[in-house]
Structure formats: structure tokens, C-alpha cells
C-alpha positions in Angstrom: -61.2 29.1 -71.2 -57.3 28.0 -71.4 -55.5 26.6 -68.5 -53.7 29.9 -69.1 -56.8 32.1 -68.5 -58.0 29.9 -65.9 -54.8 30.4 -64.0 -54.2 34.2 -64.7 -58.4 34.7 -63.9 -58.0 33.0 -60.2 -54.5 35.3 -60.1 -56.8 38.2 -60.6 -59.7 37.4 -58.7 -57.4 36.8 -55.4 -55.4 40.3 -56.3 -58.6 41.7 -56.2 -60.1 40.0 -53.0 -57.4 41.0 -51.4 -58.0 44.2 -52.6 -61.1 44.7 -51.0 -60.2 43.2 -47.5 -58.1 46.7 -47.7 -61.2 48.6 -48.4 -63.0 47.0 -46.4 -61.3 48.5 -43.2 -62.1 51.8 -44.8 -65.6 51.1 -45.7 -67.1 49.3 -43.9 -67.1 52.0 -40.5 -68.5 54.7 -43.1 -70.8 53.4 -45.5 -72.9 51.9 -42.6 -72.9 55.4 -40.5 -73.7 57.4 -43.4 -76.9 55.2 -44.5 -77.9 55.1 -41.1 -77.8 59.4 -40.7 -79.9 59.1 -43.8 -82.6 57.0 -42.4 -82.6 59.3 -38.6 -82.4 62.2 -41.4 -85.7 61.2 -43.0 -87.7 59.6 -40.1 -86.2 61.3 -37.2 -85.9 58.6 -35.0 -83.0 56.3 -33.2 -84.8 53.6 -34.6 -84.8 54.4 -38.4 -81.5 55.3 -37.9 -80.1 52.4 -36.4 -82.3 50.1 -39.0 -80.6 51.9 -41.9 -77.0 51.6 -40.9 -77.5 47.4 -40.1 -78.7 46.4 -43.6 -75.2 47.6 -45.0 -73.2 46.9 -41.9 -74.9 43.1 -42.5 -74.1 43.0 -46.1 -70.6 43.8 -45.8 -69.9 41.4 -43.2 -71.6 38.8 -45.4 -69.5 39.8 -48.3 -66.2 39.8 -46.3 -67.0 36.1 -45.2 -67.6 35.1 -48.7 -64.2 36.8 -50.0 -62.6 34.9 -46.8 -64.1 31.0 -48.8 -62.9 31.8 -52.1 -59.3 33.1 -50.8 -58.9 30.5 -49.0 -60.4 27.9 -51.7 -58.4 30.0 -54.8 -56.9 27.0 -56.8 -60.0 24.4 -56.1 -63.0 26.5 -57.0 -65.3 26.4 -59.8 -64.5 29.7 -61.4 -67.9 29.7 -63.3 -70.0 29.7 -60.6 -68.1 31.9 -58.1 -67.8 34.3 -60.4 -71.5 34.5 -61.3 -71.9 34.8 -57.1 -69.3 38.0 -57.8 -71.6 39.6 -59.9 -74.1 39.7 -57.7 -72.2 40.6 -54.9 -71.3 43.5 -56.7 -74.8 44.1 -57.7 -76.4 44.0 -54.3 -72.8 46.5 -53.1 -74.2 48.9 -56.1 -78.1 48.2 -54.9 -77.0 48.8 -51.0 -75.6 51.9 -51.7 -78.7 53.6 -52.9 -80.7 52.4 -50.4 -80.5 55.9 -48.7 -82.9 57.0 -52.0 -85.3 54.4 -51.9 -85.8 55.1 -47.9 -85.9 58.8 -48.9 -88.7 58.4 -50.9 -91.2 56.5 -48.7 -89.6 59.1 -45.7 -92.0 62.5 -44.7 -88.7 64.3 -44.7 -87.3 64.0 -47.9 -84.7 66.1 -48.8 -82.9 65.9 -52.8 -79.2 66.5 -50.8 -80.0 62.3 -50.1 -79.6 62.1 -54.1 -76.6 63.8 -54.2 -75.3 61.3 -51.1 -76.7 58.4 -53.5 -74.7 59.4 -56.7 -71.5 60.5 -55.1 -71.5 56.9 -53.4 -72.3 54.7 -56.5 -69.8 56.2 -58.4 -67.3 56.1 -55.9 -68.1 52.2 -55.1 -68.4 51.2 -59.0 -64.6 52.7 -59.2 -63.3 51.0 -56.4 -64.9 47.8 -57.2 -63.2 46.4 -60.4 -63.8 42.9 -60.2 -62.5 40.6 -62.8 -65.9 40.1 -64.3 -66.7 38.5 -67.6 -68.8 40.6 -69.7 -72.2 38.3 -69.1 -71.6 38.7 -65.5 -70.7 42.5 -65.7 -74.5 42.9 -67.3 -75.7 40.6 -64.1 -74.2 43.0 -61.9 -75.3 46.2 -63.1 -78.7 44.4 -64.0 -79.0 44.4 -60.2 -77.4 47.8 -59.8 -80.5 49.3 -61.7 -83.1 47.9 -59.6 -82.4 50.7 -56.8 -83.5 53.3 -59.7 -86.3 51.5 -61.0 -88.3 51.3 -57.4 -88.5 55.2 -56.6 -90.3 56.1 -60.2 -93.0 53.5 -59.5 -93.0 54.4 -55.4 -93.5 58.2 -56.6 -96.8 57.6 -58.5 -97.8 56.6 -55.1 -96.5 58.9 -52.5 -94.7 61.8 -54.6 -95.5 63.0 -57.9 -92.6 65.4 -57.8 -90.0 63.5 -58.8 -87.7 64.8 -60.9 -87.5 61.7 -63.8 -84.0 64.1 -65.8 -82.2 63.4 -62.6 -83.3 59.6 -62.5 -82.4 59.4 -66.1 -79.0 61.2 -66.0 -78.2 58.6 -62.8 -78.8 55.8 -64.1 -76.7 56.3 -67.8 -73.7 57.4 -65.2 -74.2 54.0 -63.8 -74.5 52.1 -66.9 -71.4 54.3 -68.7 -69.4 53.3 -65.7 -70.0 49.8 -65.5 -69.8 49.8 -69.1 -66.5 52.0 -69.5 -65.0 49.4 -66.2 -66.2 46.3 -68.4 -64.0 47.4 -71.1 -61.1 48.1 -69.0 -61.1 45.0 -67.6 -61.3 43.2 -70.7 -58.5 44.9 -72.4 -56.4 44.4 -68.8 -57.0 40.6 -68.9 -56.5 40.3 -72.8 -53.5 42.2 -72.2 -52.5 39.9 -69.0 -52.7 36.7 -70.9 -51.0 38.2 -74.2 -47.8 38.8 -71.7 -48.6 35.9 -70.0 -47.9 33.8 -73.0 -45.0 35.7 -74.3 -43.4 34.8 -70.5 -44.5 31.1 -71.2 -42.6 31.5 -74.7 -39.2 33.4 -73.1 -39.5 30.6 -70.8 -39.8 27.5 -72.8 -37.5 29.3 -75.6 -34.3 29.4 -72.6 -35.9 25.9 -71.7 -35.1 25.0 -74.9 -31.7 26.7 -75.5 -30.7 24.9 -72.4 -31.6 21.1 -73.4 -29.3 22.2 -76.3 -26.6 23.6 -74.4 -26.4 20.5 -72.0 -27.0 18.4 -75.5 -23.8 20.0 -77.0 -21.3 19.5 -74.2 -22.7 16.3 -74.0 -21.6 15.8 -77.8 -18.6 18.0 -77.1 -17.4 15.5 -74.2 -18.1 12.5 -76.4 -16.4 14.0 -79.3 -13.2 14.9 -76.4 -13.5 11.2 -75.7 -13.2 9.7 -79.1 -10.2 12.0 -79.9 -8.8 10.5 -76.9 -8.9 7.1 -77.9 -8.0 7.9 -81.3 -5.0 9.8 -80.6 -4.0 6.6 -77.7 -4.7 4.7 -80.8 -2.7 6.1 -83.3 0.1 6.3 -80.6 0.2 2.8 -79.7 -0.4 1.6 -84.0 2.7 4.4 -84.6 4.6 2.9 -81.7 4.1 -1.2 -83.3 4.9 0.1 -86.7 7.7 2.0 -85.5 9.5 -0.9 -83.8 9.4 -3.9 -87.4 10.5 -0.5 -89.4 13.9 0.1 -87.8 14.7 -3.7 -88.7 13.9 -2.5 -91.9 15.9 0.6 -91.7 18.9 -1.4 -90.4 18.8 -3.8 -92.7 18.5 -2.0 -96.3 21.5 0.2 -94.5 23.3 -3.2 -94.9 22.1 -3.9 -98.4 23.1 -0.4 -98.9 26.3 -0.3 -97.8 27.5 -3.9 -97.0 26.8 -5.8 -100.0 28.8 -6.4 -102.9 26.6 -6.6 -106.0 25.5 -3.1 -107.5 22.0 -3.8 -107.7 21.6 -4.9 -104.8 23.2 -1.7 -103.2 21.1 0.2 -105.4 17.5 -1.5 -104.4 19.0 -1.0 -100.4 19.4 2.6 -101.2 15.5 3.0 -102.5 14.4 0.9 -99.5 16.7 2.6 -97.1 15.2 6.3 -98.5 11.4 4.8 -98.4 11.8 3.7 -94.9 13.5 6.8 -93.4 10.4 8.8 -95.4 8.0 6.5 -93.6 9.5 6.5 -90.2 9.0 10.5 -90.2 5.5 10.2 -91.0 5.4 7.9 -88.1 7.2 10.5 -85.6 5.3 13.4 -86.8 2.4 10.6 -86.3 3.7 9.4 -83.0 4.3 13.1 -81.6 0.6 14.3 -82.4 -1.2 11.7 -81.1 1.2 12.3 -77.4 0.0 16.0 -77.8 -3.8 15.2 -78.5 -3.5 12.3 -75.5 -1.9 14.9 -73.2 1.3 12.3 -72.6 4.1 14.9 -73.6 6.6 15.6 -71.3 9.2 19.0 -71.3 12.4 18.8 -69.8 14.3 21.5 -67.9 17.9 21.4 -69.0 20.6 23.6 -69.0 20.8 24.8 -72.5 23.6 27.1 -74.0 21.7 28.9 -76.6 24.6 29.9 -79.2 26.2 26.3 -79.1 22.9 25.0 -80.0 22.5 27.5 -83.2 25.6 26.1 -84.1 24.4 22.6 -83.6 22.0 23.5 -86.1 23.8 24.7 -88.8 23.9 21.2 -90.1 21.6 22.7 -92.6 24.0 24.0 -94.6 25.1 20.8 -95.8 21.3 19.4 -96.8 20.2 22.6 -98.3 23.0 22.7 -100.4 22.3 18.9 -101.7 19.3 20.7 -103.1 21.1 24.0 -104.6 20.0 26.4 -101.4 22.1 28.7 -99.8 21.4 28.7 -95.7 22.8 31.1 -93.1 22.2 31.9 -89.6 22.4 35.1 -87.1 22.2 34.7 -83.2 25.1 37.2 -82.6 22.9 38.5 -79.0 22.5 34.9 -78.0 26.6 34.5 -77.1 27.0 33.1 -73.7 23.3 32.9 -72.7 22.5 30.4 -70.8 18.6 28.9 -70.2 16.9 26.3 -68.9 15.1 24.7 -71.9 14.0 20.9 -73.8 16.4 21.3 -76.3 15.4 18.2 -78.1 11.9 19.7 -78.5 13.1 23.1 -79.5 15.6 21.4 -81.8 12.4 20.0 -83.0 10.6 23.0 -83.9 13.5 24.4 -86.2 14.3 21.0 -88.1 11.0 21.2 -88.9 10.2 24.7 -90.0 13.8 24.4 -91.5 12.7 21.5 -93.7 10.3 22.9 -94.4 11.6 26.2 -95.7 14.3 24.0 -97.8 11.6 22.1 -99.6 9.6 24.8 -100.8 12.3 26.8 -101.7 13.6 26.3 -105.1 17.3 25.8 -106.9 19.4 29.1 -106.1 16.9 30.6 -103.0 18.1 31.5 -100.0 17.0 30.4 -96.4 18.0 32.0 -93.4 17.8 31.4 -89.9 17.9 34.2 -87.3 17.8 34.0 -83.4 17.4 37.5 -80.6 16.6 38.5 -77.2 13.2 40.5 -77.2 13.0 41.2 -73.7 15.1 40.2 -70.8 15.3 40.7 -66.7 17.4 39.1 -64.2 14.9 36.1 -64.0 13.9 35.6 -67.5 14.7 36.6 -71.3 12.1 35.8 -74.4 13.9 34.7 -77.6 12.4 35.2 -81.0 13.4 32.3 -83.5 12.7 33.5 -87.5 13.4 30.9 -90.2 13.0 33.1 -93.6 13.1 31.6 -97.2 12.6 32.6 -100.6 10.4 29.9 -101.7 6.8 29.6 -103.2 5.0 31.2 -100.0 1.6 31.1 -99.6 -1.7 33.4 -99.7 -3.6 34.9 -96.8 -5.8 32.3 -97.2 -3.6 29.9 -96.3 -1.8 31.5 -93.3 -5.1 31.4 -91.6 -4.8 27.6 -91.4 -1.7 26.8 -91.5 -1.1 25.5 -88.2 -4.1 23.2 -88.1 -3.6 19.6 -88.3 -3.2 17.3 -91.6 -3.6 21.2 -93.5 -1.5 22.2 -96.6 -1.9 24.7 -98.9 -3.2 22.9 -101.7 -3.8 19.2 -103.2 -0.7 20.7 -105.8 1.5 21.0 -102.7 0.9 17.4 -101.4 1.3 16.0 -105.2 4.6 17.9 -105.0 6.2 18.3 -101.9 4.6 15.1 -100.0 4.0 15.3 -96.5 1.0 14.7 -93.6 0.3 17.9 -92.9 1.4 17.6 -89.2 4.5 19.3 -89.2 3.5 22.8 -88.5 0.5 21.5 -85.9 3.4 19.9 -83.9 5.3 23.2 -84.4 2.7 25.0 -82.3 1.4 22.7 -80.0 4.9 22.3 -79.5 5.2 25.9 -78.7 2.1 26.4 -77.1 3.1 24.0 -74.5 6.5 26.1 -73.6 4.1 29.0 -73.3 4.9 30.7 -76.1 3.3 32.0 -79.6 4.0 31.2 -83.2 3.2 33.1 -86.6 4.1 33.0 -90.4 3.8 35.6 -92.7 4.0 35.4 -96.9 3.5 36.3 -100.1 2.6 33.6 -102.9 5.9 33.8 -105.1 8.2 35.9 -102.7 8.7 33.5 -99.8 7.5 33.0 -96.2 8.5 34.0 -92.4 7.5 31.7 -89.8 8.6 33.0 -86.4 8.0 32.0 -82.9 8.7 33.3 -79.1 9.6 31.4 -76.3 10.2 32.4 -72.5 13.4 30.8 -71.2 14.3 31.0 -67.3 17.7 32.2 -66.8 19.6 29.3 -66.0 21.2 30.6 -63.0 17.3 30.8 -61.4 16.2 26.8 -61.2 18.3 23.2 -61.8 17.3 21.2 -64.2 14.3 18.5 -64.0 11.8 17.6 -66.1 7.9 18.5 -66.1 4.6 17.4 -67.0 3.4 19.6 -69.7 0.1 18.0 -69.6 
């Protein structure tokens, strides 16, 4: 037996004890009074009577003493040997109850309504009884049972040869069917206890299981968290250093550039001067993504003329058309509005999805920048900010994962176009931070959209300060 049937056997064997302390109350006032009428029924006398009813009335007491050691003992006994003790507990119940026949037999006044009393009580005690009986004990038990129908036959070939043998015969196959039908029962009931038993243990140690992993993932998660950390303070503090030595650099070829007086000179100041302005933006798009990832960016609250600063930006013009690209702006419904805002990082956003939008768009393409209210009360007004071109675009593929960091379209686009792939991460971190959304739509060959949405407080409803976006 498996610690699993071993524990669901003494579960069932206490279920049922306590079972029969119910019965018991019931029982144990009737049983005895009925055997005892039997035996003043047959002998006619107080003292018959009264000798009949104790046998029972002694038994059950006995039993009900015994039920009272193994409840109380339940997770110490020996389950082998108490539950051989059950069976013939059981057995002697089964015997007791037909001992109204036996006395019958041996009694002048025998009467076959005593029979009747005999069978109605066996059956009714062998369905009541279900113990949780193993099948070698279950044959113990009725093995006992039978010996109350095997004394009358033999007593009759002494003291009444009228017996009727059919009726013996039909009693005692009722007796065996039951206990045979009951041992079934209880087998399939256990087997089908321990069957759920073990699908509980399986549930149980499967959500066990899926627990270790869920506390084993955050664990990872947090470590993960904690190595971006130090990365991103890292690559802030490297970008920083670097920064610093390259604007000595920058200074200087601006000298050789412009100060000096031999051409080749000027010219080798020029390539250094273009090399080290393309490597300081790296290191600011660098710089600004490891603040984001380290939670160390700050927004400031400024008063912010919105149509002055789309004129600010139309700086544009002038490098788009270096390349051959014709750039215009609309922000018409912006005139005289007046927010509270970081303009440097919103200045930000648009240089770089302006760049952007100039260097994929080829010789003789257009890009266009466009600026209006979406919704506005006396408090607040959102502004949608579209910057449109009619460059190389990009499939659906691509939009998908567009704003994630060090992302391009393709290996083409970075041979190409250059870049670290930061630019539009910023973008929407960026954005994200001034609690707004950002999106890009496009076709490969006909262009791109990118759009965003901020929330600007009116600046008539605050002063200006700065804030912790972290």
C-alpha cells in the first residue's frame, strides 16, 4: 500500500467510525429491545427476555469502545491489524443480528415471523455497515456472518425436522450477494478516491511548480532590470567622458577649418570637423537613452509660445535644401497659443523625426511639417505634430518595430543612411514621458507619416518649474 492509500484508507476508516457513532444512537436502543421481545416471544419469560436483549446491548457497547481507540489513535495505528479486528467486528454485528433465529430454534414457541425479523435486520445492518474493508477481510467478515445460518440446519436434525432448508438457502445467497455487491462498491469507491486523490496531488504540485517558476522569473526579471541599470549608468557616464576630449576636438578642427591658411590643411579640418560633429550625435542620442533607461531625465515646465517655436523650426528649409528637398510647415490654429511645455525636448523630438524624414527622402521629394489643436478646454489643449515626406517608407513589418531601440529597417538602410538606431526610441520615450502617444504610418516607395500627440497645460493655469519625469 502507498503512503497515498495508507492516508486516504485511515481518511476513510475515521469517516466511517464516525459514521457509526451516528448510528449508534439509533441502534443501539432498538436492536437490543427487539432481540430481547424475541427471546420473551419464544420462552415466555422476563428472564429469556431480558438475556436476549444484553448479549447485543453488550456487543454494541464493546464495539463503540473499540471505534472510540482507533478514532482517537487514527494516524498511529497499524492499519493491517485493525482492520482485520473490523472484519470481525462486522462479522459478530452480522452474527448478533440473527441471534433471534438461532434462539427461535432451540425455543418451544417458535414462530417463522422471527425469520422474517432475522432477514429484514441483516439486510438492513449489512447496508448501513460499509466499512472500508479490503477484499480478504470482507470474506472474514461475512465468513462469520454465515455461521448464524449454519447452526439452525444442524440444531434442526435435533429438535425440529421442519425446517424449511429453500428459506435457509435463499438467506444466506442475500447475505453473500450483499456483502459481495458492498465489497465491490467499496473497492471501486476507494480506487476511485485514490485516482482523484492523485490527480489533486498532480494540480497541486503542477501550481507548486508554476510558482517556483513564477518567483524564478521575476527573480531573472529583477536581475535583468538591474543590469540594464548599470548598463544604461554606464553608457551615460562612458558617453559623458567621451563627450567632454571630443568638443576639444570639435573646437579645434573648427580652427583648422576655418583659421588656417594652407588649403589642405582647411580641407583635412573640414573632414575632421564633419566626423566629429557625426560622432558627437551618436554620443547624444547615446547620452539621452541611457538617462531614459536610468530614469535620470528631467521635463521642464516653461512657458512656451507654440507658433514662434514652429517658426524656430523652420531652419529646415535651409538643410533640406543642401540636399535638393523642398520643406514647408502649417500650424495656422497654433497662432497665439500659449503652453507650458520643455521646449528643448519637444524641439528634440522634431529635429529628429525631421532628420530623419530629410535623409530618407531623395533629390526633388518633398517634406512637410504640420502642427493642430485636436481637442482643447479652458485648462488644457492636445496638439498633433505630423512630419510627412516622400521618401523610401517602409513596410508593415517594419512599423511594428520601429520605435524599439538600436532597430532600422534593414542592414541596407544602415550601409546607406548610417545611424544607431536610437533616434526614434528617444522619440517615444521622449513622448511617452510628456504623456503622450506616437505612430508612423508608410508605404515602401511612397513615403512615411510619423505623428505624435502631446497634452500641453494652458499656460495661463500653472508657472513654470521643472519636474521629475522619473
Amino acid at each position: 500500500m502507498t503512503t497515498d492509500e495508507d492516508a486516504i484508507l485511515r481518511r476513510y476508516l475515521l469517516s466511517w467510525i464516525e459514521f457509526q457513532d451516528r448510528l449508534f444512537l439509533l441502534r443501539f436502543p432498538y436492536y437490543p429491545l427487539l432481540i430481547g421481545y424475541v427471546g420473551w416471544d419464544a420462552w415466555g419469560n422476563l428472564s429469556a427476555a431480558l438475556a436476549s436483549g444484553l448479549v447485543p446491548a453488550i456487543i454494541e457497547l464493546a464495539a463503540r469502545e473499540w471505534r472510540k481507540t482507533i478514532k482517537r489513535e487514527i494516524e498511529t495505528i497499524d492499519l493491517e491489524v485493525h482492520l482485520r479486528e473490523l472484519a470481525i467486528y462486522v462479522g459478530v454485528i452480522y452474527l448478533m443480528l440473527l441471534l433471534p433465529l438461532i434462539a427461535a430454534l432451540f425455543a418451544p414457541g417458535f414462530k417463522q415471523t422471527f425469520l422474517v425479523a432475522c432477514l429484514a435486520a441483516t439486510q438492513i445492518a449489512t447496508m448501513c455497515a460499509d466499512p472500508p474493508l479490503q477484499p480478504k477481510h470482507a470474506i472474514l467478515a461475512a465468513s462469520i456472518a454465515l455461521v448464524g445460518f449454519v447452526i439452525p440446519p444442524f440444531a434442526a436434525q435435533y429438535h425440529w425436522a421442519g425446517i424449511d432448508f429453500v428459506f435457509f438457502g435463499l438467506l444466506v445467497a442475500g447475505v453473500v450477494s450483499l456483502s459481495v455487491s458492498q465489497m465491490n462498491i467499496r473497492h471501486d469507491l476507494f480506487s476511485n478516491i485514490i485516482e482523484n486523490e492523485r490527480h489533486v496531488r498532480e494540480k497541486q504540485l503542477l501550481v507548486h511548480e508554476l510558482s517556483k517558476a513564477k518567483v524564478e522569473a521575476e527573480r531573472e526579471r529583477d536581475r535583468a532590470e538591474e543590469a540594464n541599470r548599470v548598463k544604461s549608468s554606464f553608457l551615460a557616464m562612458m558617453s559623458h567622458e567621451i563627450r567632454t576630449p571630443m568638443n576639444a576636438v570639435v573646437g579645434f578642427s573648427d580652427l583648422l577649418a576655418n583659421g588656417s591658411e594652407d588649403e589642405k590643411t582647411r580641407e583635412y579640418g573640414g573632414y575632421i570637423r564633419s566626423a566629429s560633429h557625426n560622432l558627437l550625435s551618436i554620443l547624444d542620442d547615446v547620452l539621452d537613452f541611457s538617462k531614459m533607461e536610468a530614469d535620470r531625465i528631467e521635463l521642464e515646465r516653461e512657458r512656451l509660445r507654440l507658433d514662434d517655436f514652429m517658426e524656430s523650426m523652420s531652419f529646415w528649409a535651409r538643410r533640406a535644401g543642401d540636399k535638393q528637398v523642398e520643406f514647408d510647415s502649417h500650424y495656422e490654429t497654433l497662432d497665439g497659443l500659449i503652453v507650458l511645455g520643455d521646449e528643448g525636448r519637444l524641439r528634440q523630438i522634431l529635429s529628429n523625426l525631421i532628420s530623419n524624414a530629410v535623409k530618407f527622402t531623395p533629390e526633388g521629394g518633398r517634406v512637410s511639417l504640420n502642427a493642430f489643436i485636436v481637442s482643447s478646454d479652458s485648462k488644457k489643449v492636445k496638439i498633433r505634430f505630423e512630419v510627412a515626406d516622400t521618401g523610401i517608407g517602409f513596410s508593415d513589418d517594419v512599423a511594428r518595430k520601429l520605435f524599439r531601440p538600436f532597430v532600422q529597417a534593414n542592414s541596407a538602410v544602415s550601409k546607406n543612411f548610417g545611424g544607431t538606431g536610437l533616434g526614434l526610441a528617444i522619440c517615444s520615450k521622449l513622448v511617452s514621458l510628456m504623456d503622450g502617444e506616437i505612430g508612423a504610418t508608410g508605404r515602401e516607395g511612397e513615403g512615411a507619416l510619423f505623428w505624435f500627440e502631446l497634452p500641453f497645460e494652458r499656460a495661463e493655469c500653472g508657472g513654470a518649474h521643472a519636474v521629475d519625469a522619473a
